[in-house]
PAZAPA-4460 file (N, C-alpha, C; in steps of 0.05 Angstrom, whole numbers, plus 32768, in hexadecimal, padded with zeros to 4 digits):
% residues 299
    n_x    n_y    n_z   ca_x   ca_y   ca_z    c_x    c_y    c_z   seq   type   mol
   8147   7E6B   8060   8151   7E76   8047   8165   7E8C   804D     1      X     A
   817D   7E8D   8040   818A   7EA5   803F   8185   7EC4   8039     2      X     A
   818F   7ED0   8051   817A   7EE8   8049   8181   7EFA   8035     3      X     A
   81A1   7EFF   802A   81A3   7F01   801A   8190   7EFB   7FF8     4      X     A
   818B   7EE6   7FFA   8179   7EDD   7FE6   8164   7EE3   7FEB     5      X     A
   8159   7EE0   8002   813D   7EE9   8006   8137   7F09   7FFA     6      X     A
   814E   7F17   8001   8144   7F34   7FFA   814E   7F3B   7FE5     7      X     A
   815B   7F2D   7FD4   816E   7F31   7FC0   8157   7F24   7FA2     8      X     A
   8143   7F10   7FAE   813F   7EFC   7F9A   8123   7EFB   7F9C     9      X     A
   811C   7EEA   7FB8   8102   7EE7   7FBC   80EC   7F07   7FB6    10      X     A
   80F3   7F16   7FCB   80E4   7F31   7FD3   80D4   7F3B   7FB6    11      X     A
   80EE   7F3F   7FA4   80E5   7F46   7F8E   80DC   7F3B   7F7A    12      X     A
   80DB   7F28   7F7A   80CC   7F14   7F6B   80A6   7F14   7F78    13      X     A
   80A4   7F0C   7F92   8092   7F12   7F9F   8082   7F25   7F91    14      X     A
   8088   7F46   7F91   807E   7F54   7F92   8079   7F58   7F76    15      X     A
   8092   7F52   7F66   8090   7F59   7F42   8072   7F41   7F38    16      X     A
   8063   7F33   7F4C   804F   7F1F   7F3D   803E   7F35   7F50    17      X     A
   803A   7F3D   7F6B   8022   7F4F   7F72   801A   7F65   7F5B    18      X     A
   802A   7F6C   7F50   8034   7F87   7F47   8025   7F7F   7F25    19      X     A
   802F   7F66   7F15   801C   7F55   7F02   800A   7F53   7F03    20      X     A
   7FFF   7F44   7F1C   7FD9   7F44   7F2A   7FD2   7F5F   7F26    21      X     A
   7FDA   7F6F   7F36   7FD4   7F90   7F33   7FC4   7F92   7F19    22      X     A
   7FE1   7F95   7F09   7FD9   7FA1   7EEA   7FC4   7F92   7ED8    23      X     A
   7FC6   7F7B   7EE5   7FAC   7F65   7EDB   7F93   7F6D   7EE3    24      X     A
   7F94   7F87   7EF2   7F77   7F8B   7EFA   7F6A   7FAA   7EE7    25      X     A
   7F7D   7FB3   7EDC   7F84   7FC9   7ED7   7F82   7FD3   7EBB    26      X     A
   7F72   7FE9   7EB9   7F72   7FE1   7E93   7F79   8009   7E93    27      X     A
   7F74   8017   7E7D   7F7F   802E   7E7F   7F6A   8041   7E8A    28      X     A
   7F4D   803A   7E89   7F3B   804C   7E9D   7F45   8051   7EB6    29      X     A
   7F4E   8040   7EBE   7F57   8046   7EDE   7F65   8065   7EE3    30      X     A
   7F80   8060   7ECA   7F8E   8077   7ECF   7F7F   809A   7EB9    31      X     A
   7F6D   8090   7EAA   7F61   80A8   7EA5   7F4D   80B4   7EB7    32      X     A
   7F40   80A1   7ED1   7F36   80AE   7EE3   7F3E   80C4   7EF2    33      X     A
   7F5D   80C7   7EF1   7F61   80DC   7EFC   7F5F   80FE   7EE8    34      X     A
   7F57   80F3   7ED2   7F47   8116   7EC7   7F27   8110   7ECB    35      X     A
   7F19   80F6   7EC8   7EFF   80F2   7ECD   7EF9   80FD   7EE2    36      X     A
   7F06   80F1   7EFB   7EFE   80FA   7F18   7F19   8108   7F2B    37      X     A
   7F1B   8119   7F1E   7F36   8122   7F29   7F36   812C   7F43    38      X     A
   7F20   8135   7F53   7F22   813D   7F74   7F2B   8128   7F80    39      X     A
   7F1B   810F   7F84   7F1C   80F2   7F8F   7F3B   80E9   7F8B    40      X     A
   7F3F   80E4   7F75   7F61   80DB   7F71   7F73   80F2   7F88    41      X     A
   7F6E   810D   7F74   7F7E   811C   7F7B   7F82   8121   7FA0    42      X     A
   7F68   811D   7FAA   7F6E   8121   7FCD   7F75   80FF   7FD6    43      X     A
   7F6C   80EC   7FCF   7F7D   80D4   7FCE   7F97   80D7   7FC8    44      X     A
   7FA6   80E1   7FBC   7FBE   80D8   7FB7   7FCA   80EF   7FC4    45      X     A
   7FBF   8103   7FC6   7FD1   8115   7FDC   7FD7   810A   7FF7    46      X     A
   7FBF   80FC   8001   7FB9   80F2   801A   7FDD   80DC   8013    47      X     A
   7FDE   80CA   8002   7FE9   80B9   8000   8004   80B8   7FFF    48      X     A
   800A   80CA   7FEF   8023   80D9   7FE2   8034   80E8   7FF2    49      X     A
   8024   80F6   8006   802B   810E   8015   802D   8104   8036    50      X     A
   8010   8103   803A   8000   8107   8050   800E   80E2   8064    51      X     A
   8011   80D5   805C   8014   80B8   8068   8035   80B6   8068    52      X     A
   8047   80C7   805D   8064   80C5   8063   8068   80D6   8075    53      X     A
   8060   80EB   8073   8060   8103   8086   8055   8104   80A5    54      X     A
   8042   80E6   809F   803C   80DC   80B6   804C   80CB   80C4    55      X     A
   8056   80BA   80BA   806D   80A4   80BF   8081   80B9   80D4    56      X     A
   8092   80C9   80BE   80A1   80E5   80C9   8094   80E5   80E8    57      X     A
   807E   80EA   80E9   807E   80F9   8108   8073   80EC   8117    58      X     A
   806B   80CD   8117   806B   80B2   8128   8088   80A5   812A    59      X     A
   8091   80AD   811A   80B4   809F   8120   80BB   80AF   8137    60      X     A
   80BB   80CC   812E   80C3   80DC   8144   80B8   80DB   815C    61      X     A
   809B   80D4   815D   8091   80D5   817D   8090   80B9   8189    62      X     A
   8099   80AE   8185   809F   8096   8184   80C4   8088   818D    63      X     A
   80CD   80A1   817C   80EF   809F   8186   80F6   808F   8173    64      X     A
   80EB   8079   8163   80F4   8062   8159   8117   8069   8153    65      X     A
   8123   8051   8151   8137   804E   814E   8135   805D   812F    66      X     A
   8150   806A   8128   8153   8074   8109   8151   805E   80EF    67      X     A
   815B   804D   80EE   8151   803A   80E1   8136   802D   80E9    68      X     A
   812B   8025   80F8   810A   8023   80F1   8100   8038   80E5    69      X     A
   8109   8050   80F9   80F6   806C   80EB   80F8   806A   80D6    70      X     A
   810C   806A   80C6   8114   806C   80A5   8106   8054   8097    71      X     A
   8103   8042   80A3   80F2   8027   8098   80CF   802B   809F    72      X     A
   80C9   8045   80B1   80B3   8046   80B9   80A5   805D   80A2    73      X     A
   80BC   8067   8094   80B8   807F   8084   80BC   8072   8066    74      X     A
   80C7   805D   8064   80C6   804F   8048   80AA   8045   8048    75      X     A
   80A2   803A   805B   8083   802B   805B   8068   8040   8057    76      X     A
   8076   8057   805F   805A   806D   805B   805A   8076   8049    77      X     A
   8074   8077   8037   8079   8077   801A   806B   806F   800E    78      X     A
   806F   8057   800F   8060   8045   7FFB   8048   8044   7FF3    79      X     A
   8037   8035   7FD9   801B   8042   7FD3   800F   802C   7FE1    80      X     A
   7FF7   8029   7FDB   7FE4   8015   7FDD   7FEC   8000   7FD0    81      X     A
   7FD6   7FEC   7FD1   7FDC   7FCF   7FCD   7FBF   7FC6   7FBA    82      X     A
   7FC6   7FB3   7FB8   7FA9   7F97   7FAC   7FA0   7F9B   7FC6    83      X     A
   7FAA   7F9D   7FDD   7F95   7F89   7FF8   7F85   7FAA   7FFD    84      X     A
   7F8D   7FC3   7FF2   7F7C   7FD6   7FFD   7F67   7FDC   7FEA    85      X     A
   7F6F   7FCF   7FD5   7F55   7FCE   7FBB   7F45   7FB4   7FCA    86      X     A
   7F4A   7FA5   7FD8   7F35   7F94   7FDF   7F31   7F91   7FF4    87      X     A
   7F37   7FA2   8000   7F27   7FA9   8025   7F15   7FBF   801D    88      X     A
   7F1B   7FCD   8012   7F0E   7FE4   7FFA   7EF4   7FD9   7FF0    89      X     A
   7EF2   7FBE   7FE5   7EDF   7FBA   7FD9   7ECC   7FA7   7FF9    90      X     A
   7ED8   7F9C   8003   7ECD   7F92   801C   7EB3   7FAB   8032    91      X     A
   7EC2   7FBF   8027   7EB4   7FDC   803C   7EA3   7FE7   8029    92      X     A
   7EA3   7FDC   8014   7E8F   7FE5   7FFF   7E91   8001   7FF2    93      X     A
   7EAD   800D   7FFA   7EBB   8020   7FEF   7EBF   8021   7FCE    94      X     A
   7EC6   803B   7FC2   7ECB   8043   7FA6   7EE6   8032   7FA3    95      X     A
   7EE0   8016   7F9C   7EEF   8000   7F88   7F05   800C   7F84    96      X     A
   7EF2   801C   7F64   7EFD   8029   7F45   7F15   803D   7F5A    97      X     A
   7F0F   8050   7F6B   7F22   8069   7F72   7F34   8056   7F87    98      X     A
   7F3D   8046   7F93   7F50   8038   7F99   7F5F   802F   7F82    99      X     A
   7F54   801A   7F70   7F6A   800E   7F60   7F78   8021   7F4E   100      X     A
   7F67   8039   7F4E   7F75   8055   7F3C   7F86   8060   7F54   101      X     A
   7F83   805E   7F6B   7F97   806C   7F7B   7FB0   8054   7F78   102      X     A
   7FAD   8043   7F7D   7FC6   8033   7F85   7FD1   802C   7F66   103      X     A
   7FC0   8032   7F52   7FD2   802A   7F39   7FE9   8048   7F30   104      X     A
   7FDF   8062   7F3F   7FE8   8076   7F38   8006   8075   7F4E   105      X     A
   7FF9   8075   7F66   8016   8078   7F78   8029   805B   7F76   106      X     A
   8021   8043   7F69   803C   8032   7F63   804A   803E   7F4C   107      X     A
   803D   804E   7F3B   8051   805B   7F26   8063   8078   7F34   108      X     A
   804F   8080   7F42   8056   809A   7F50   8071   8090   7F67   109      X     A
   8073   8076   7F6B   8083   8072   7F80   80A1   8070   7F7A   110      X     A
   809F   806A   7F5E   80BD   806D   7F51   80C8   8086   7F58   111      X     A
   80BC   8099   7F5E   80CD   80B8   7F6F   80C9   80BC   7F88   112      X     A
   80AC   80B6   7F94   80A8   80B9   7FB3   80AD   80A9   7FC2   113      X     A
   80B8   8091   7FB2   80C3   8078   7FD3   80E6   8080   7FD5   114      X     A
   80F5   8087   7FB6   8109   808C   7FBE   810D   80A7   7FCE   115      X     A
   8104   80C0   7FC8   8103   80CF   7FD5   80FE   80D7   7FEA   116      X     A
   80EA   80CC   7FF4   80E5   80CD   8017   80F8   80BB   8028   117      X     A
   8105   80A7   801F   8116   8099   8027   812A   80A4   8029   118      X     A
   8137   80B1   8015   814D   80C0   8018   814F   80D9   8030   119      X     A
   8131   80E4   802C   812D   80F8   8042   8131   80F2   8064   120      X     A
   8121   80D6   8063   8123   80C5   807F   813D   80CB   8081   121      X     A
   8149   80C5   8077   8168   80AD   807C   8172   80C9   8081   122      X     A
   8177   80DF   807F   8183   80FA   8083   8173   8102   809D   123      X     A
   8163   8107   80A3   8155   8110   80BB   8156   8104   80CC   124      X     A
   8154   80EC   80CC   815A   80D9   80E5   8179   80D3   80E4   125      X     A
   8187   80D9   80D7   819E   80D7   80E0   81A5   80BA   80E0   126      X     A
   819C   80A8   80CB   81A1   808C   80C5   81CB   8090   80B4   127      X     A
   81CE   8094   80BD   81F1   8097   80AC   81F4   807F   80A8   128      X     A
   81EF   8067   80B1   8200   804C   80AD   81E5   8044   808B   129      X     A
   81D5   805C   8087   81C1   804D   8073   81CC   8058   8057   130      X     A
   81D6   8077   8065   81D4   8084   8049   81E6   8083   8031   131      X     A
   8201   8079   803D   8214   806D   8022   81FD   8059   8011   132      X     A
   81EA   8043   8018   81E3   8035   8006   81C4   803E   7FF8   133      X     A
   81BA   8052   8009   81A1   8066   7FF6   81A5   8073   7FE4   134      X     A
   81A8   8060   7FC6   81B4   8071   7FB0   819A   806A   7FA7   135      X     A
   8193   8088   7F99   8177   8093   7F8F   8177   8084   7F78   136      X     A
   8186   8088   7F65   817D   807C   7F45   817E   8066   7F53   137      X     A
   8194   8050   7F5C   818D   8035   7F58   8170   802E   7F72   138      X     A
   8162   803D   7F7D   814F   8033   7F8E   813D   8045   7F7B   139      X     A
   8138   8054   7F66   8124   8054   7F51   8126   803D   7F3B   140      X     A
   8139   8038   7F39   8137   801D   7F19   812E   8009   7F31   141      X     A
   8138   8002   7F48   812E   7FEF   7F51   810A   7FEA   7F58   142      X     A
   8101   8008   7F5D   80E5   8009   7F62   80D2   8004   7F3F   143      X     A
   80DF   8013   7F2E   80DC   8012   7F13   80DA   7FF4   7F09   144      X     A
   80E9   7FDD   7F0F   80EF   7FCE   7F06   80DD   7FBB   7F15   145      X     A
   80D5   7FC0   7F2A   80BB   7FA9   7F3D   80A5   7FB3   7F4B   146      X     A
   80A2   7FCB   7F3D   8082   7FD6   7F3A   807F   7FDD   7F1E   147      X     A
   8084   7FF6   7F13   8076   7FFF   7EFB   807E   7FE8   7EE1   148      X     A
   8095   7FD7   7ED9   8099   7FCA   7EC5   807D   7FA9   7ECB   149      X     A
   8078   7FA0   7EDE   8069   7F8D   7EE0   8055   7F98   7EE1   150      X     A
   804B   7FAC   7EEE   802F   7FB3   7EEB   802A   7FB9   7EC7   151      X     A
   803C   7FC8   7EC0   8036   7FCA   7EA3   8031   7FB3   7E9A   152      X     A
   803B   7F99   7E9A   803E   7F7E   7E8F   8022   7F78   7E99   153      X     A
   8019   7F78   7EB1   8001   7F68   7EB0   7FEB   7F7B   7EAE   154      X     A
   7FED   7F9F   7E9F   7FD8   7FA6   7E94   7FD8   7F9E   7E7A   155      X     A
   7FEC   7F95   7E6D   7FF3   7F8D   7E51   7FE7   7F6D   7E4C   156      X     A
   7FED   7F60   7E5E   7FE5   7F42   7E5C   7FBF   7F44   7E5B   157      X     A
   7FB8   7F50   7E6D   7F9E   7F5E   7E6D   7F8D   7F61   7E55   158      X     A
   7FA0   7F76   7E44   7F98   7F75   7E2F   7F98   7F60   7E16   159      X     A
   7FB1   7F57   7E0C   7FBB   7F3C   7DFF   7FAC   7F2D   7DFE   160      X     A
   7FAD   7F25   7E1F   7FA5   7F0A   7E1C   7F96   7F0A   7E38   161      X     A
   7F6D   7F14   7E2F   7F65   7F17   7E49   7F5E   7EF6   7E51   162      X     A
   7F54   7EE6   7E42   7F4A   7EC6   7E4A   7F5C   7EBC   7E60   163      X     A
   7F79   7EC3   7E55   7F8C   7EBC   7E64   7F89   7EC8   7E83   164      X     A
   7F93   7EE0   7E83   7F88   7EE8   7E95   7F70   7EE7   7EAE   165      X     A
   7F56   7EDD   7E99   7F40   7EE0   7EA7   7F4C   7EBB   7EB7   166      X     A
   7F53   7EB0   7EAC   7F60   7E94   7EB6   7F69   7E91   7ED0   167      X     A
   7F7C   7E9C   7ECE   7FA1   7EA3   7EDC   7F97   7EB5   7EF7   168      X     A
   7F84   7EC6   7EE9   7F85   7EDC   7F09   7F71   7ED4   7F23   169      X     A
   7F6D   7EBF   7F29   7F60   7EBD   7F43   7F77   7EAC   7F52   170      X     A
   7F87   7E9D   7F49   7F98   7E91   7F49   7FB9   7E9B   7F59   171      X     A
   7FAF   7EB1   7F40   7FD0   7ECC   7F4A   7FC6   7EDA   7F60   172      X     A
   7FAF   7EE2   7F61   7FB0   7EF5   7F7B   7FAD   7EDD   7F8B   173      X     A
   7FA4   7EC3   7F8B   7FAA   7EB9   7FA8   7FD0   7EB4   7FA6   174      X     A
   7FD8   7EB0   7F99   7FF9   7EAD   7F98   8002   7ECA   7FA1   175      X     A
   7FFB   7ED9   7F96   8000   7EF2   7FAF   7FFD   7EF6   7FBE   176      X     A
   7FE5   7EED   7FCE   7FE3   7EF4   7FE8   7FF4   7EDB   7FFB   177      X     A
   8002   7EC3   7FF7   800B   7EBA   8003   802E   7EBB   7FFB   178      X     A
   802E   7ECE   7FEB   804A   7EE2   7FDE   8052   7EF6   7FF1   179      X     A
   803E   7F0B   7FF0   803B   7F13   8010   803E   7F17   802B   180      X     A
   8035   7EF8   802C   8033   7EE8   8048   8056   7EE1   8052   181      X     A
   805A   7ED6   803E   807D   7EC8   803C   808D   7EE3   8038   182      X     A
   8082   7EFD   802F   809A   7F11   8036   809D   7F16   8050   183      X     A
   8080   7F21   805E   8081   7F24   807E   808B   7F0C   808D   184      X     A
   8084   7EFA   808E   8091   7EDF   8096   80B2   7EE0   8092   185      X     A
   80BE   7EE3   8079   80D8   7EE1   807C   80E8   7EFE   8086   186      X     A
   80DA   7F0F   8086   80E1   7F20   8097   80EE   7F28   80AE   187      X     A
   80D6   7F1E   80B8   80D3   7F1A   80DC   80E9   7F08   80E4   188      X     A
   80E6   7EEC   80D2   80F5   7ED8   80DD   811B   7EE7   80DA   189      X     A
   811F   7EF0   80C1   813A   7EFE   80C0   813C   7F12   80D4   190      X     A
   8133   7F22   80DF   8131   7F33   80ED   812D   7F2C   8107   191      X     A
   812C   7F17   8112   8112   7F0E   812A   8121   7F1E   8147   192      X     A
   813B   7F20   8145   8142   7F23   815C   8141   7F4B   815B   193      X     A
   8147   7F57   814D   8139   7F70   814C   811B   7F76   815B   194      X     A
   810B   7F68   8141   80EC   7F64   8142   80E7   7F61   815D   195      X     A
   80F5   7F4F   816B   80EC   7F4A   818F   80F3   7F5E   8192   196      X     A
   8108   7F6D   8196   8122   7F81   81A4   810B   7F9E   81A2   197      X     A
   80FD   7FA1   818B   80F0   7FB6   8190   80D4   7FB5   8182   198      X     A
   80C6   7F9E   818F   80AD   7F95   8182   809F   7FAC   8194   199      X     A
   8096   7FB7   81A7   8084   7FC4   81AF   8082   7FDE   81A4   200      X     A
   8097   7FE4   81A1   80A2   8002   8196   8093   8006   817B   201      X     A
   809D   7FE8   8167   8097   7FE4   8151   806F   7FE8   8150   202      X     A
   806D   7FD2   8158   8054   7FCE   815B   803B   7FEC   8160   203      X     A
   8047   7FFE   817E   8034   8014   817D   803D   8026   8165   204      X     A
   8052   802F   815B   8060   803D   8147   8046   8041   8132   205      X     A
   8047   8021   8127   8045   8019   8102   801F   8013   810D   206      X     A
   8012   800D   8123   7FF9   8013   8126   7FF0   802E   8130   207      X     A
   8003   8045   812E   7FF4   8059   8134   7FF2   8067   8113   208      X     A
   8008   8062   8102   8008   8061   80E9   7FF6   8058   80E0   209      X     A
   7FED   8045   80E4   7FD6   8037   80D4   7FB8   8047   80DB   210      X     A
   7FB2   8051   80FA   7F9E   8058   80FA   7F96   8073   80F3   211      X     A
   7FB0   8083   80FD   7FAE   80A9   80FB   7FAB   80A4   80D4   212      X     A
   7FBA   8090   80CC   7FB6   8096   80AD   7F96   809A   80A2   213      X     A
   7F92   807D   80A9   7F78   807B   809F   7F5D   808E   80AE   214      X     A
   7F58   8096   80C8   7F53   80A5   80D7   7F58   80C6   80BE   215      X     A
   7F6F   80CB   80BF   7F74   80E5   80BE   7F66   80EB   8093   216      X     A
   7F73   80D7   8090   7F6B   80D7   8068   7F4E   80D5   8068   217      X     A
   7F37   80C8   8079   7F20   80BB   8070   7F13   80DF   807A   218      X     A
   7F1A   80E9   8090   7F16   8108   8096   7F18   8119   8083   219      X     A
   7F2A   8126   8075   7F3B   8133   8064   7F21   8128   8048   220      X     A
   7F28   8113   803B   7F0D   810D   802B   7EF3   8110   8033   221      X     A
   7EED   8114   804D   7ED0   8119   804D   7ECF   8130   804B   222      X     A
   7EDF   8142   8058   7EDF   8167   805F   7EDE   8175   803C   223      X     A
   7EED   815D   8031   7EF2   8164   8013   7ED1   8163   8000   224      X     A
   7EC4   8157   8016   7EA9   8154   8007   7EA7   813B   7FFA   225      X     A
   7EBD   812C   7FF5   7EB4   8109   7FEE   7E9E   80FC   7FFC   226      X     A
   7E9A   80EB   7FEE   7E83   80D4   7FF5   7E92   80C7   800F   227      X     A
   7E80   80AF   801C   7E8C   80A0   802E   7E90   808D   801D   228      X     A
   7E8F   8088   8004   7E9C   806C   7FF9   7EBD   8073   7FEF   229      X     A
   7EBC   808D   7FE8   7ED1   8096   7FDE   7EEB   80A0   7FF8   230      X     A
   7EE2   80A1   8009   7EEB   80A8   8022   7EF8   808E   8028   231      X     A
   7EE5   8079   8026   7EEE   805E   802B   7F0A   8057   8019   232      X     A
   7F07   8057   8001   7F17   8051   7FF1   7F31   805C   7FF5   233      X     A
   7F39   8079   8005   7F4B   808C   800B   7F5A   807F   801D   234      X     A
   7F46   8073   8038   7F4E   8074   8051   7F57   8053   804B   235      X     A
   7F54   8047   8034   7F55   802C   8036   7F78   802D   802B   236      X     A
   7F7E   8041   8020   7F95   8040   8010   7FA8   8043   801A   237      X     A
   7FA8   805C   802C   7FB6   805E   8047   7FBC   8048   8059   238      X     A
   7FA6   803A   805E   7FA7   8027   8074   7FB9   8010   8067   239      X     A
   7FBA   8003   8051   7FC4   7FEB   8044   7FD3   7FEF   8032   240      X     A
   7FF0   7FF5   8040   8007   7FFF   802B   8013   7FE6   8021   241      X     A
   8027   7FED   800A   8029   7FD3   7FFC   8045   7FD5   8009   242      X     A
   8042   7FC5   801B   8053   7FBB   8033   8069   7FAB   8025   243      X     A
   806B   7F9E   8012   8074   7F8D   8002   808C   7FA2   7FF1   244      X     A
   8087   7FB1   7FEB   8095   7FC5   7FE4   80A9   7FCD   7FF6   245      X     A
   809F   7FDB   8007   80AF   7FE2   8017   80C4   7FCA   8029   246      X     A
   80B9   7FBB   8025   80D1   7FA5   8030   80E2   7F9B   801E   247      X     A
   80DD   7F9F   8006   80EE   7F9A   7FEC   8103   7FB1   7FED   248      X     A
   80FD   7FC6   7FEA   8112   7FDA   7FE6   811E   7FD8   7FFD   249      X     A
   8112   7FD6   801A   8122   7FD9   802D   813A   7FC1   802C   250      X     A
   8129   7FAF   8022   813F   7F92   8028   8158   7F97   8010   251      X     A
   8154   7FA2   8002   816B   7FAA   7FEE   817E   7FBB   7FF7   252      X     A
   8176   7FC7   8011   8182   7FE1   8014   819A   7FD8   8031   253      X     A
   818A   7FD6   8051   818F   7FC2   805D   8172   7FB5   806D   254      X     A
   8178   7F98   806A   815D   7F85   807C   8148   7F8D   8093   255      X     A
   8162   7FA3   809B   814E   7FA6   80BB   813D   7FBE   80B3   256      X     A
   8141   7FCC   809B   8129   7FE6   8098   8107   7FD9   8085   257      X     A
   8115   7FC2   808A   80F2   7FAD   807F   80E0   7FAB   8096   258      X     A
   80F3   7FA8   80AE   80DE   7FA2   80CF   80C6   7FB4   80CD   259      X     A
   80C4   7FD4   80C5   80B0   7FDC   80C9   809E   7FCF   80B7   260      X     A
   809F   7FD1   80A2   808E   7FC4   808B   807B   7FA8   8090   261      X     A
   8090   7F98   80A3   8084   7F7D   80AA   8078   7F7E   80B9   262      X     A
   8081   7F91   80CE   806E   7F90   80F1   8050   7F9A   80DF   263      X     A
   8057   7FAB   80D0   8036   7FC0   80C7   8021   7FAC   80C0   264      X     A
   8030   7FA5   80AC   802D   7F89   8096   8015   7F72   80AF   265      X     A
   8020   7F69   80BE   8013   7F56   80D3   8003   7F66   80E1   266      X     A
   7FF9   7F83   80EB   7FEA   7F8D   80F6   7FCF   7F98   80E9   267      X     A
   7FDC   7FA4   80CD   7FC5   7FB3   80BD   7FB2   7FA9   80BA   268      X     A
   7FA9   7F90   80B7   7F87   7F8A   80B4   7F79   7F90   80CB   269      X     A
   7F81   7F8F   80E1   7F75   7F92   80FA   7F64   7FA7   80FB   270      X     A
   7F73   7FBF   80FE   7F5E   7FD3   80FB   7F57   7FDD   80DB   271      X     A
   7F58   7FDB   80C6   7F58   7FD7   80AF   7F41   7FCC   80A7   272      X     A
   7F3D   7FB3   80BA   7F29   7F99   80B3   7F10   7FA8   80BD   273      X     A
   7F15   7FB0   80E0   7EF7   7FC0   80F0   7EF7   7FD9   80DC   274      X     A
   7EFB   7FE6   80CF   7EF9   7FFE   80BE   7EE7   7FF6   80A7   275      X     A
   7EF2   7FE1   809B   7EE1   7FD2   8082   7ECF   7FCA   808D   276      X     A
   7EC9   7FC3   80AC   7EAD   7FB4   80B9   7E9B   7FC5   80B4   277      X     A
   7EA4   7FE4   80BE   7E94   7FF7   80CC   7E83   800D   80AE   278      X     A
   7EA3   800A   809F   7E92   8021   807D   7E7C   8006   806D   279      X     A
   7E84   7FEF   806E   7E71   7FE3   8064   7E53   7FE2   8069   280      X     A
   7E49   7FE9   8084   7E35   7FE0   808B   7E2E   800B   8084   281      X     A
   7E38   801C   8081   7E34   8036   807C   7E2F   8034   8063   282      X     A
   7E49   802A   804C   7E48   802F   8030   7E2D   801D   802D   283      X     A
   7E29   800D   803D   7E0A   7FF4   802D   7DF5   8003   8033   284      X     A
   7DF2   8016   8049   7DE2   8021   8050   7DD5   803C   803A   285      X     A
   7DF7   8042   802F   7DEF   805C   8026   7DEA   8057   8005   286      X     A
   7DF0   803D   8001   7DE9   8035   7FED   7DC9   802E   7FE3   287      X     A
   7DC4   8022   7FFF   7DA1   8018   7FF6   7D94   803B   7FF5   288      X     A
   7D98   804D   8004   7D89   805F   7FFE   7D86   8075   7FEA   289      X     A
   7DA4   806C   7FD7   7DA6   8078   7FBD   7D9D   8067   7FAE   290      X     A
   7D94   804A   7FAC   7D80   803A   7F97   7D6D   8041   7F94   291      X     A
   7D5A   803F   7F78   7D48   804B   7F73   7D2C   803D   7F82   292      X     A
   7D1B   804C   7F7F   7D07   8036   7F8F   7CF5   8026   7F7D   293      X     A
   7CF3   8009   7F83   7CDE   7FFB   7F6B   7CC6   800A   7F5B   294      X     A
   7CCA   7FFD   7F3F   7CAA   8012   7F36   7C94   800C   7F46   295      X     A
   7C7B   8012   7F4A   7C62   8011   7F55   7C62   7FF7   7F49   296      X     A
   7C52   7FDE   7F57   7C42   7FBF   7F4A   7C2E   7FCF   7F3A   297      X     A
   7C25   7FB5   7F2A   7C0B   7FC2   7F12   7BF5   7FC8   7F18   298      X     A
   7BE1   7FD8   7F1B   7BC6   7FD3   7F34   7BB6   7FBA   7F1C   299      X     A
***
């Protein structure tokens, strides 16, 4: 396929149906949890917002990465969470509910923090061949237009017409996840000779990202006094960025600042997956001993 089209046509299409699934899961409790439970959100999304770009920042740097990865390594730590960290989330037996409220808040929240940190990258690292085409408004309507307008649509369809929905959605998230699959895939393949050229680089970079994130957020929420389910939910958000995103905006911008996104993209379950091994068999644990205990049999 032409890559032009791929990133022009496909990418966003891709992501504008994840982004539908999303909001199909999503009704308006989600986003009033954050006055319900406002510590949990609120050190989640700092962790998210703040704490995982800022990290990108200083693994690009120790790392050397070339300026364009770095800047593609700093669009990816941008980015919020995903569906797949609402359901590694639920795999570890983590707080569900405080993931899908984290990742429904930072895809809205990302319409300022993906252009912005991007822009920041692209100046610090000294990307000059990027920055004529990092124009802020048009990389906010573009984030606006294939996160927050579809997610709205499929919290609305939700509502409308839930039969429909209850129909349609086992269906769409598997069409997403092999939506997905075909972004990283066409990726790599447009990219391939990069991707070799500095696959190792890539590779330790975007897995030390993945672990110091989740590592460092699941800390930070416990010190904060969270639960370990809620800790989970934090560290899950961090770990499984909506990679999909970030390869969308990058591929709009230029192709090769998607490489980080993709290499991540193909690594993150790995340690992601042993994390969900390890809180599950904790959260099941810590679960049976907050169940109540049977009444007494009758004598």
């Amino acid at each position: 396929m032409d890559d032009s089209i791929f990133s022009t046509a496909v990418l966003p299409i891709a992501l504008a149906v994840i982004m539908v699934s999303l909001g199909m899961s999503l009704t308006l409790v989600d986003f009033r949890r954050v006055v319900e439970q406002p510590r949990g959100v609120a050190i989640g999304l700092l962790n998210l917002l703040v704490l995982s770009p800022l990290l990108a920042f200083a693994i690009a740097e120790a790392f050397n990465l070339d300026p364009v990865f770095a800047v593609g390594l700093v669009l990816l730590g941008a980015s919020p969470g995903g569906i797949l960290a609402n359901l590694m989330t639920h795999f570890g037996r983590g707080d569900t509910a405080l993931s899908i409220t984290m990742t429904a808040i930072s895809s809205v929240a990302a319409v300022v923090t993906v252009p912005l940190f991007l822009k920041l990258a692209t100046h610090h690292f000294g990307a000059g061949q990027l920055d004529m085409s990092v124009n802020m408004v048009g990389i906010v309507a573009r984030v606006l237009l294939i996160t927050v307008v579809p997610l709205a649509l499929g919290m609305w369809l939700r509502v409308r017409r839930p039969e429909a929905v209850a129909r349609i959605g086992p269906g769409l998230r598997r069409a997403t996840a092999v939506l997905f699959a075909a972004a990283v895939i066409g990726v790599i393949i447009a990219e391939s000779d990069r991707v070799t050229d500095n696959l190792q680089a890539l590779v330790l970079a975007t897995l030390t990202l993945n672990i110091a994130a989740m590592t460092m957020s699941f800390t930070i929420a416990r010190l904060a006094r969270l639960d370990n389910r809620q800790a989970t939910a934090i560290a899950m958000e961090l770990g499984i960025h909506n990679s999909t995103l970030a390869i969308a905006v990058g591929a709009s911008i230029a192709t090769v600042l998607t490489v980080p996104a993709a290499v991540y993209a193909s690594i993150m379950f790995i340690p992601a997956g042993l994390f969900a091994w390890l809180m599950y068999r904790r959260n099941a644990a810590a679960e049976a001993r907050l169940e109540p205990a049977p009444p007494p049999a009758p004598s």
